[in-house]
PANU-470189 format. One line per 5 residues: for each residue x, y, z of C-alpha. Coordinates in pm, 1 decimal. Example, Ala and Ser with C-alpha at 12.3 -4.5 7.8 and 13.67 -1.06 7.14 Angstrom:
<atoms>
1230.0,-450.0,780.0 | 1367.0,-106.0,714.0
</atoms>
This chain:
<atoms>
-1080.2,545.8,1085.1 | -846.1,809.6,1159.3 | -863.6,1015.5,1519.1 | -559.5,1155.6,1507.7 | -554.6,1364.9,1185.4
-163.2,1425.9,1059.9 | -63.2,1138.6,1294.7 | 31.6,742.9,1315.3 | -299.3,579.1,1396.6 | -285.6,243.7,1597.8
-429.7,-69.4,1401.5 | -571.6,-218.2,1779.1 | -460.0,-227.1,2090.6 | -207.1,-485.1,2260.0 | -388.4,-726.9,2449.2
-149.6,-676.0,2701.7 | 264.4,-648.2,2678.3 | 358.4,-625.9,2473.8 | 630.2,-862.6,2389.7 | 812.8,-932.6,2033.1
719.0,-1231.0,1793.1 | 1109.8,-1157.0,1654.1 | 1411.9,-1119.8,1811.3 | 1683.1,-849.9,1760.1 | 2023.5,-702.2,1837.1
2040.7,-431.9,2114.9 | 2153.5,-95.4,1960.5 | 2456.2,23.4,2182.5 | 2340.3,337.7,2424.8 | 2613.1,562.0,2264.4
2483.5,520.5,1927.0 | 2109.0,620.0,2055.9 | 2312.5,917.8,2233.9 | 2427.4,1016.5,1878.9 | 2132.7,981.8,1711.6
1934.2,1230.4,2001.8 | 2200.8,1463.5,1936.4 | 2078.2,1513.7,1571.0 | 1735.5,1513.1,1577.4 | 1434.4,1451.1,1864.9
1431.2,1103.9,1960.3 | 1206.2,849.3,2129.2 | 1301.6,568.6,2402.8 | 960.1,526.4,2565.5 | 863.1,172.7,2587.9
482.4,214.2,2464.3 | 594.3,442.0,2125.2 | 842.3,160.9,2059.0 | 586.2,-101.5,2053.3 | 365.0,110.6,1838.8
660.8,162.3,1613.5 | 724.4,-182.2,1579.6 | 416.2,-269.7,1405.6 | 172.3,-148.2,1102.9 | -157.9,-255.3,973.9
-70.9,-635.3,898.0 | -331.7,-801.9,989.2 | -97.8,-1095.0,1110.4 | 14.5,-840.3,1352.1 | -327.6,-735.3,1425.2
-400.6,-1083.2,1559.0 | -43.1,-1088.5,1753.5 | -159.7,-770.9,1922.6 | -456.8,-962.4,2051.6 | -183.2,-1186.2,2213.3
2.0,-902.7,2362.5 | 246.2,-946.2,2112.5 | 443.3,-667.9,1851.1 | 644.9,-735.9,1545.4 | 987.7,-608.4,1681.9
1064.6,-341.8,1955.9 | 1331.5,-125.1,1806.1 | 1534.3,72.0,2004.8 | 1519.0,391.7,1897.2 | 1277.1,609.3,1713.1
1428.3,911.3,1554.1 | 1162.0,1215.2,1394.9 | 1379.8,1400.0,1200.8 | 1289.6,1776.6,1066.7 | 1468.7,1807.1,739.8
1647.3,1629.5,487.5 | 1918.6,1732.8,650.5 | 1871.6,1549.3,963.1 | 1767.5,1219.8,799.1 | 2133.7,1221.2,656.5
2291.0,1271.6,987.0 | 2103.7,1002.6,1079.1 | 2194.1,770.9,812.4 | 2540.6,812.5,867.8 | 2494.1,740.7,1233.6
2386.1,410.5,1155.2 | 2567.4,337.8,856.4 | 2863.6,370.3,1045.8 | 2728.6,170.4,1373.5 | 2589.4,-105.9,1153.2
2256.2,-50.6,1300.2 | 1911.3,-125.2,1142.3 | 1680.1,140.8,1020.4 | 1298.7,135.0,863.0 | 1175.1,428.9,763.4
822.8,497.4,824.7 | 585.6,717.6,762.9 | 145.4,647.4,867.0 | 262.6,248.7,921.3 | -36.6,222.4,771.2
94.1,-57.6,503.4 | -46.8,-436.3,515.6 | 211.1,-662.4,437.0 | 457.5,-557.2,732.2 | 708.4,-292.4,522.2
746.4,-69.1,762.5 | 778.3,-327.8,1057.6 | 1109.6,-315.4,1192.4 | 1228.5,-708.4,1204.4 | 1553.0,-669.5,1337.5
1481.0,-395.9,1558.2 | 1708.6,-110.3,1542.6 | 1608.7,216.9,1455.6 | 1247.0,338.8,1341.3 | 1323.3,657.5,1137.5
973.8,837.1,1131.1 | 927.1,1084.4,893.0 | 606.7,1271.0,1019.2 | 795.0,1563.9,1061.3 | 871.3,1611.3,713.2
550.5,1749.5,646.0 | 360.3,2004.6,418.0 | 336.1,2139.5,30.6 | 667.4,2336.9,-23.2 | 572.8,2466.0,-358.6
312.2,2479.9,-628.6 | 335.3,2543.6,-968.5 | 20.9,2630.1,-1049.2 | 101.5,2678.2,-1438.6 | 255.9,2381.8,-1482.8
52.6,2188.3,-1261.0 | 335.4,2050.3,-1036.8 | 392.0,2039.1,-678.2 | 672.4,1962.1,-412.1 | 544.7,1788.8,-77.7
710.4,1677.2,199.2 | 735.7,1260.0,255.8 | 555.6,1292.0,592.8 | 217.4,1494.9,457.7 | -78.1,1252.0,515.0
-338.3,1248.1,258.8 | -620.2,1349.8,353.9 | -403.4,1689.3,471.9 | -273.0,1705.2,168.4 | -569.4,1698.6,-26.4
-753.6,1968.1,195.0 | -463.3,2213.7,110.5 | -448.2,2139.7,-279.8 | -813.2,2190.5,-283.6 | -807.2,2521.9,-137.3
-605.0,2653.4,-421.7 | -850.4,2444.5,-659.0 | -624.0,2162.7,-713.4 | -659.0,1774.7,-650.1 | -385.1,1472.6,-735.9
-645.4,1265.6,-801.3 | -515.5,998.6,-527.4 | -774.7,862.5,-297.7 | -623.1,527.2,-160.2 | -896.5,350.2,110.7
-573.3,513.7,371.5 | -643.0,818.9,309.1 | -631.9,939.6,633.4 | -399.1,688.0,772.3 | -87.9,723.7,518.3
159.4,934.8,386.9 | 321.4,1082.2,49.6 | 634.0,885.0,120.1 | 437.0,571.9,179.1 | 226.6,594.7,-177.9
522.5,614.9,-314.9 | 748.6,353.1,-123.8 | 551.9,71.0,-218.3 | 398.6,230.1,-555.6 | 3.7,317.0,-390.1
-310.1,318.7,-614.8 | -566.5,548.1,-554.2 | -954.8,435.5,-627.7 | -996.2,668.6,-913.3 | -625.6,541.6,-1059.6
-829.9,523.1,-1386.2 | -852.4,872.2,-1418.0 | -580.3,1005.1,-1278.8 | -290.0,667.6,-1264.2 | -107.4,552.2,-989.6
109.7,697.8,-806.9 | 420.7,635.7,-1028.5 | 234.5,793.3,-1293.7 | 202.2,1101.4,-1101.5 | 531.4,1180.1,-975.1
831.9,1312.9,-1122.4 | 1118.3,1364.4,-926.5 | 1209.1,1290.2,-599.9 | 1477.3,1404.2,-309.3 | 1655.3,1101.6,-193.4
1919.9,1062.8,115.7 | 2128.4,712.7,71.0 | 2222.2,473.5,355.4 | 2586.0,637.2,418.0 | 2376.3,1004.4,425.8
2428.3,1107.1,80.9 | 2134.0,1345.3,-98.2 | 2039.0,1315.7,-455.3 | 1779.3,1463.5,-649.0 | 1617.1,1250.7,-935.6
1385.3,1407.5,-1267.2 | 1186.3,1691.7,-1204.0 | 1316.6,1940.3,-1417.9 | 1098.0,1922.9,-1739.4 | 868.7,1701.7,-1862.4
965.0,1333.3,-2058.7 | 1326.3,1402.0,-2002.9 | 1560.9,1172.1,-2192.9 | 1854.9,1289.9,-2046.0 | 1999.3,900.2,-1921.7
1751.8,623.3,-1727.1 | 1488.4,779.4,-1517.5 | 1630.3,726.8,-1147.3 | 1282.7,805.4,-1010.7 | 1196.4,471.6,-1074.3
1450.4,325.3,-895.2 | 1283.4,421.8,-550.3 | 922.5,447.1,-633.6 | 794.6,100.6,-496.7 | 1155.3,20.9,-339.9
1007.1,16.4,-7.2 | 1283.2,188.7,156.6 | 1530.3,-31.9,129.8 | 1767.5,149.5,-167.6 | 1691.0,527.1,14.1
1507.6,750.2,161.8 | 1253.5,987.4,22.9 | 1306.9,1311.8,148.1 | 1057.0,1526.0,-85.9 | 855.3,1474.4,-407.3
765.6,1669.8,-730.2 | 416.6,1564.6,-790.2 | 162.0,1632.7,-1060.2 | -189.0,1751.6,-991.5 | -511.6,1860.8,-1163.7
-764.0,2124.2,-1140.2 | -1010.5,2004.4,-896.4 | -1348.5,1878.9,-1124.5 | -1609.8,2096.0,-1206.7 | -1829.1,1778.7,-1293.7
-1912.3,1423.0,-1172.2 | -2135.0,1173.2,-1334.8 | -2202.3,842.2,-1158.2 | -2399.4,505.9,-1314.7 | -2432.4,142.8,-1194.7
-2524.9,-193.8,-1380.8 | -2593.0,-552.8,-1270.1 | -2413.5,-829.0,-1450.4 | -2513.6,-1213.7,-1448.3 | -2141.7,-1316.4,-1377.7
-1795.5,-1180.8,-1289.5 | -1643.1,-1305.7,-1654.9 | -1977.0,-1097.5,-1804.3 | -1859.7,-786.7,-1603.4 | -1479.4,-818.6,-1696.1
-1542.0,-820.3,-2032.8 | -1739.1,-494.9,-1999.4 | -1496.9,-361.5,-1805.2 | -1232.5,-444.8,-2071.0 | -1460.5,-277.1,-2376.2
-1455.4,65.9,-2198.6 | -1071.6,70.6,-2155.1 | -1038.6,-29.4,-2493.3 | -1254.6,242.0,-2669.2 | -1045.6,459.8,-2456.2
-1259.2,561.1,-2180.1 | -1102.6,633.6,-1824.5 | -1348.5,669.4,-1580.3 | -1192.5,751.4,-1227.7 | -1394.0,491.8,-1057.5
-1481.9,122.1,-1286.7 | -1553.4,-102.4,-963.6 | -1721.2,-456.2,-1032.1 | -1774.1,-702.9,-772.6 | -1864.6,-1040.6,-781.5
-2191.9,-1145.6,-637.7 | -2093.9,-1246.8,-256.5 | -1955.4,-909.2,-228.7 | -2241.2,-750.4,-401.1 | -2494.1,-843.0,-129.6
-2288.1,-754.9,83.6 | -2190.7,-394.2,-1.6 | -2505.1,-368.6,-186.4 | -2781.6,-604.9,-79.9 | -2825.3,-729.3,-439.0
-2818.1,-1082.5,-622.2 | -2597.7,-950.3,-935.2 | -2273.6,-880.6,-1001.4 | -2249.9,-475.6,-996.8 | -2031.1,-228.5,-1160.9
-2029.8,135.0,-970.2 | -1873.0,387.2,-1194.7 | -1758.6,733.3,-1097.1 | -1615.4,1003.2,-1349.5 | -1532.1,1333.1,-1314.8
-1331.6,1617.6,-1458.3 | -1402.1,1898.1,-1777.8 | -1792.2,1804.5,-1847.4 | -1743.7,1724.8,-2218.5 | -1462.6,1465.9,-2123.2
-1654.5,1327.5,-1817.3 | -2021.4,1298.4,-2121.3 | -1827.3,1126.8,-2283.0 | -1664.3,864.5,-2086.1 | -2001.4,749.9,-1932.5
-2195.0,739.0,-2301.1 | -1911.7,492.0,-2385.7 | -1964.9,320.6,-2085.2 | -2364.8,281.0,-2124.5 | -2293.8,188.1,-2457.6
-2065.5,-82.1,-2362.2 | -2252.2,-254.0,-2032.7 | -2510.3,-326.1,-2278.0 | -2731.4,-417.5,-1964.4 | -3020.4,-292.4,-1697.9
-2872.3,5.3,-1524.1 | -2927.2,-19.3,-1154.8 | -2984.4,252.6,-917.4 | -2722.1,518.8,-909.7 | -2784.0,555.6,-502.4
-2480.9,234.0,-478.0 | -2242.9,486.2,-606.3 | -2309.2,658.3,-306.8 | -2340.5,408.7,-57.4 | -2029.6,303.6,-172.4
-1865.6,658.7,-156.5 | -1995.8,652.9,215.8 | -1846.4,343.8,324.2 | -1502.3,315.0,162.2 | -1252.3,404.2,377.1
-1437.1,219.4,639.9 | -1206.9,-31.3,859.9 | -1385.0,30.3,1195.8 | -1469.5,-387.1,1168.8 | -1110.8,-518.9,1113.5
-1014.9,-487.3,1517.8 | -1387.7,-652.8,1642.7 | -1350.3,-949.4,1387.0 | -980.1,-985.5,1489.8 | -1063.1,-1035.8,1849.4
-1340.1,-1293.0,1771.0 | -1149.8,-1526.0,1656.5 | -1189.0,-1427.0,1332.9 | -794.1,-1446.1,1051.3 | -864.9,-1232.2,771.0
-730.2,-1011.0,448.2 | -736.0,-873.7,151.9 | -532.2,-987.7,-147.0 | -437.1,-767.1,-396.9 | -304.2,-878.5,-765.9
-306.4,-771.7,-1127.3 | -309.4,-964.3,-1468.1 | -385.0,-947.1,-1856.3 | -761.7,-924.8,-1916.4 | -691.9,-1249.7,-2077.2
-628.1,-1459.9,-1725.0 | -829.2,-1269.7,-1518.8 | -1151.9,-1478.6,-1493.1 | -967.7,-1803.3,-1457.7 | -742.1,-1632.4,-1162.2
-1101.8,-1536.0,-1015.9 | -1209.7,-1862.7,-1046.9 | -901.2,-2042.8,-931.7 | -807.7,-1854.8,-637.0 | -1189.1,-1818.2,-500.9
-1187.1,-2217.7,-499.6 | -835.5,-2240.8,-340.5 | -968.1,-2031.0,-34.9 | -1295.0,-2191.9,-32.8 | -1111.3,-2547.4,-47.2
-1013.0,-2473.5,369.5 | -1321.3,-2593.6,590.7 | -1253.2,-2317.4,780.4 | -1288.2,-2024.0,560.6 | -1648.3,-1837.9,626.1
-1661.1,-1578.6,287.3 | -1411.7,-1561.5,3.3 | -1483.6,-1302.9,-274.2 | -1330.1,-1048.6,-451.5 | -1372.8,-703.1,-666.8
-1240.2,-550.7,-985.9 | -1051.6,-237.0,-870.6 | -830.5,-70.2,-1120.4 | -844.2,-125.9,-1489.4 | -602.9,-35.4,-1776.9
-630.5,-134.4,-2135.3 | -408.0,-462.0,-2069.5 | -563.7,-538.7,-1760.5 | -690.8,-476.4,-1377.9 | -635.4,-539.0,-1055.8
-840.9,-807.0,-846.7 | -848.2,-756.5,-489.8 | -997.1,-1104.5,-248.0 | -1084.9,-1080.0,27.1 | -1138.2,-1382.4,285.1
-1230.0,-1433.6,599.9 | -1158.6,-1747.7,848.9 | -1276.8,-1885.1,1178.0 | -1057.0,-2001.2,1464.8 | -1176.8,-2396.0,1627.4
-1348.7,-2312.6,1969.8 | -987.7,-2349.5,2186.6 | -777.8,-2211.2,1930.8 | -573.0,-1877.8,2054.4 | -614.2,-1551.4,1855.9
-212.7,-1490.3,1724.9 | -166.5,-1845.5,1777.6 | -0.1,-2130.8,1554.3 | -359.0,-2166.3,1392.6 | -418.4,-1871.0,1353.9
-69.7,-1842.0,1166.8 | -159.7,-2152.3,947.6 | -502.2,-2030.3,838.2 | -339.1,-1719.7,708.0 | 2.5,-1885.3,560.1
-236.1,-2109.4,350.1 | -441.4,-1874.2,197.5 | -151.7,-1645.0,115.7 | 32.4,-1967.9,-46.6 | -273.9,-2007.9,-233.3
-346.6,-1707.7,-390.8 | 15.8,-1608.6,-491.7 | 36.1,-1995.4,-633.8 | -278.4,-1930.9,-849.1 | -173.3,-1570.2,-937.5
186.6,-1659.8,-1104.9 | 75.9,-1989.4,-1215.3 | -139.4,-1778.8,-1455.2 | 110.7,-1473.3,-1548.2 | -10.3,-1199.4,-1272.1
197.0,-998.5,-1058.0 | 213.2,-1050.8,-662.3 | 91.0,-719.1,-599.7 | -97.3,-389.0,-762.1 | -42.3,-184.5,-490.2
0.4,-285.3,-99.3 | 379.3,-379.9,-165.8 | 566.1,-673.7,-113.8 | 695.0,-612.4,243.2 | 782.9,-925.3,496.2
445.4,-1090.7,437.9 | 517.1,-1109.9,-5.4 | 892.8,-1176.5,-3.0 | 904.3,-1533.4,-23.2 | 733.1,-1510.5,-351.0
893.6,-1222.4,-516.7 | 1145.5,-1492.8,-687.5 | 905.1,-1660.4,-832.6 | 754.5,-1365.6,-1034.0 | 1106.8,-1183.6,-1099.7
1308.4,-1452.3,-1179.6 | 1709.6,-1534.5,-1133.9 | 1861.5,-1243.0,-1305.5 | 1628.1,-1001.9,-1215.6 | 1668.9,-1065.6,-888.3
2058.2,-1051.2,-941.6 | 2004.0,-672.9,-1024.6 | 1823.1,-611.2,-742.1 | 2039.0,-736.4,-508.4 | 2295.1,-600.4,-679.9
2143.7,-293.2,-625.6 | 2118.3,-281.8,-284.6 | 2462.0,-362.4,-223.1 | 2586.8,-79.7,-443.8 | 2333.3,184.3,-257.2
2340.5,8.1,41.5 | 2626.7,-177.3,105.8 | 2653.5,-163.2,497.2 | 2294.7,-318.6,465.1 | 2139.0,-107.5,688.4
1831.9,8.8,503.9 | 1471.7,-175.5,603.4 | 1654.5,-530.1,632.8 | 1440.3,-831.4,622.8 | 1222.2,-641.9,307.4
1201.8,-743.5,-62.0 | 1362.5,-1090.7,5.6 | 1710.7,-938.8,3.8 | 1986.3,-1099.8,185.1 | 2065.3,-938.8,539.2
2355.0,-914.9,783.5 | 2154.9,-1005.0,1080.4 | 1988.6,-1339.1,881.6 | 1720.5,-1440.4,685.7 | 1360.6,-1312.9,719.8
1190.2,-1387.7,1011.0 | 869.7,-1437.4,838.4 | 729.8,-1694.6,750.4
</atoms>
């Protein structure tokens, strides 16, 4: 949980150090001279370790070791667009490295710095700039954490609908850097589906502004969707036009027990069919429901809220469709109480314990047989102590799944050692294998980052990937921007993961 509201918040502590799992070039002294002459500018040894990592949980069990990511050089916190493209021309002439970051709160290692470099932190770039009440549309700065956010639009009777399980721990720019989903997306979408424009500074410092004039423009492609999910290696989000809703005069909750996961998809798959969006349509299968919820099914919590003939509505289809013994609207709630809830990740890590969460999304068709598939792929290692996963976002073509596994280290084994690395590698390879073997995508909404590139190939294929790295070279062509991400080629080498 987050104790420093509006701020970074560290995943764990370093076990001691700490010193870096990857190596990288030293950035010359008169090029971190420069770069404090534009904006304020960090050197300190323990805020470039904390730079150098997010909430990978790789890196979590590294940090058990006393050992970060990458230690860049440099972290700049610039105050205005401005700034960020003096910065980027700093570096784009110098040849130097730079991630942008915002809460580091990712999980697959975007914002992790692999060749060192310079960390360009955009916490100061914070705050609503305007709201458009009557059109419902708001600019916000890339730096404004969520939960902040939220507080503000709620005071003028707003919400954006966007409650990701980081709340607290991540940032506008983030969400939209590696395309975030929000636990009630099936209200209100994903992030992509909320914004619609963005402020964008290029690699060599150059500022652009994409959309956000007037709604469903047709006036050439829609450049907004050229760095929505582009992790920050094409540009750099500077500000965001946003859409947002009145806040809900009504909410309506219900739960119901299914005898199997496939039983529960398909109900799942009714509602979004008849056209029914509630914000929240959870199902989990039954490890996870005793777990969460201390009961032998396979429950659905559902969650709606908005205009109270819309929100009747949506939850009569529901019923209708569940066909089933409601159960006792009190889960709702307990799940409410406990979702943002990572307070266990850092004890587990330390006790030897390699774990994560695996997020995909498919056709309605293949989802029970990628359920069923990747479950008994994690379960196949002798190691592995729970494997289990949730329905977590659904659409009328599909959902998202979202495992989650957990493995024990041998008695003798090092936390952040070469086991520990295996364990995790395998069930990774596993998952994705099972996942595009069967038509998914790699990802729903964490990103691809370090951890997903090696299997972003397999999903986009040879030309696509062409145009991306095509891309990149035209926006980026001194390379400079988040190298090591996305699987794209780099001037300082390959990857350095796995």
């Amino acid at each position: 949980m987050n104790t420093r509201r509006g701020a970074p918040t560290p995943p764990i502590p370093f076990g001691s150090g700490p010193r870096p799992r990857f190596a990288a070039p030293e950035v010359p002294a008169a090029v971190v001279q420069r770069l404090a002459d534009v904006c304020p500018t960090e050197t300190d040894p323990a805020a470039l370790s904390e730079a150098g990592r997010d909430w990978w949980p790789l890196a979590l069990e590294w940090a058990v070791a006393g050992v970060v990511p990458c230690i860049p050089d440099a972290v700049v916190r610039p105050r205005s667009a401005a700034e960020v493209a003096s910065v980027m021309l700093v570096c784009s002439e110098a040849r130097v490295p730079v991630t942008p970051a915002g809460g580091r709160s990712g999980v697959c290692g975007a914002s992790v710095p692999v060749f060192g470099g310079v960390v360009l932190d955009l916490t100061a770039l914070s705050g609503l700039v305007d709201v458009d009440e009557e059109s419902l549309l708001i600019d916000v700065l890339p730096g404004t954490f969520g939960d902040v956010l939220e507080d503000e639009l709620r005071d003028l009777h707003l919400t954006l609908g966007h409650w990701p399980q980081s709340m607290a721990l991540s940032t506008v720019g983030g969400w939209l850097a590696c395309r975030s989903a929000g636990q009630y997306s099936t209200r209100y979408g994903k992030i992509e589906d909320m914004v619609t424009g963005l402020d964008v500074v290029l690699a060599d410092g150059t500022a652009l502004t994409t959309g956000g004039r007037a709604p469903r423009s047709a006036s050439g492609p829609d450049l907004t969707r050229l760095f929505v999910g582009s992790e920050g290696v094409l540009g750099v989000i500077t500000s965001a036009r946003l859409r947002v809703h009145p806040a809900p005069p009504v909410e309506r909750r219900g739960a119901w027990g299914f005898d199997s996961f496939a039983a529960g998809l398909e109900a799942c798959r009714r509602v979004m069919r008849r056209g029914a969006t509630p914000a929240v349509l959870r199902l989990y299968d039954a490890v996870e429901s005793r777990r969460s919820f201390d009961v032998d099914t396979n429950v659905l919590i559902v969650l709606d809220e908005g205009d109270e003939p819309i929100v009747d509505a949506t939850m009569e289809v529901v019923a209708a469709e569940c066909a089933v013994e409601a159960l006792p609207v009190e889960l709702v709630g307990r799940w409410l109480e406990h979702r943002n809830d990572v307070s266990a990740l850092p004890a587990l890590t330390r006790h030897g314990i390699v774990l994560d969460t695996i997020e995909i999304a498919a056709r309605w068709r293949a989802l029970p047989v990628i359920y069923a598939d990747a479950v008994a792929a994690l379960r196949a290692d002798d190691r592995m102590v729970a494997a289990s996963a949730h329905q977590s976002h659904a659409y009328t073509d599909g959902a998202c799944l979202y495992f989650t596994w957990a493995a024990r280290l041998a008695e003798g084994e090092d936390v952040g050692g070469e086991a520990a690395e295996a364990i995790y590698r395998r069930a990774w390879d596993e998952v994705m294998a099972v996942t595009l073997r069967h038509g998914g995508t790699l990802s729903h909404h964490h990103g691809i980052g370090l951890n997903r590139g090696r299997y972003l190939a397999g999903e986009l294929g040879p030309g696509a990937v062409g145009v991306l790295r095509s891309l990149k070279v035209a926006l980026d062509p001194a390379g400079i921007l988040n190298p090591g991400k996305l699987d794209l080629p780099s001037r300082w080498g390959p990857p350095p993961w796995p």
